[in-house]
C-alpha positions, 0 to 999 in steps of 0.5 A: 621121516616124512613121505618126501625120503624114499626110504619111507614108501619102501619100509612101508612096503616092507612093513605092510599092514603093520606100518598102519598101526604104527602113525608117526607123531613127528614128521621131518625131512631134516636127518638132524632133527630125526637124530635130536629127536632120538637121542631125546628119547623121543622116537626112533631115526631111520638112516644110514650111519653117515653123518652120526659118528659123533652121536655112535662114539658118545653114546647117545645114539646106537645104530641098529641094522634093519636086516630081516626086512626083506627090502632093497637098500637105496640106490646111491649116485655120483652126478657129473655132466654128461657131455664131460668126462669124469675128471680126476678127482672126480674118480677118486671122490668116487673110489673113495664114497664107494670103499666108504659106503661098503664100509658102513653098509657092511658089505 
């Protein structure tokens, strides 16, 4: 991923000194091109399971949890405006991502 994905600077971080000898050859803010890219054999994609079911019941891809990495995982937010409520369906699409990424995230 290029420097403009947070989760760069924090594995970075959690890489240390070893990030350094390990320079990207390709660098893409586009998950799909990250996906294509590692199902080519062409390198590795770092990022949640979301968007990649496809690819993990085909085969072609395989999702390999980052645990021993000691690093915090992304905040994630749903936006809405701040002088309204949130409505209905709005809760709901909340309850339903919450439920979702517990899922994927395995906790």
């Amino acid at each position: 991923m290029d420097r403009s994905i947070g989760i760069r600077a924090v594995l970075e971080h959690a890489l240390g000194s070893e990030a350094l000898r390990l320079p990207p050859r390709v660098e893409t803010n586009s998950p799909m091109v990250m996906c294509k890219l590692a199902a080519a054999g062409l390198g590795i994609a770092v990022k949640t399971r979301a968007g990649i079911e496809d690819e993990l019941k085909n085969g072609t891809l395989v999702f390999v949890p980052l645990r021993d990495l000691n690093i915090q995982t992304e905040e994630r937010a749903l936006f809405c405006r701040e002088d309204s409520p949130l409505p209905p369906a709005g809760e709901a699409l909340a309850d339903a991502l919450t439920r979702l990424l517990k899922c994927i995230d395995g906790r």
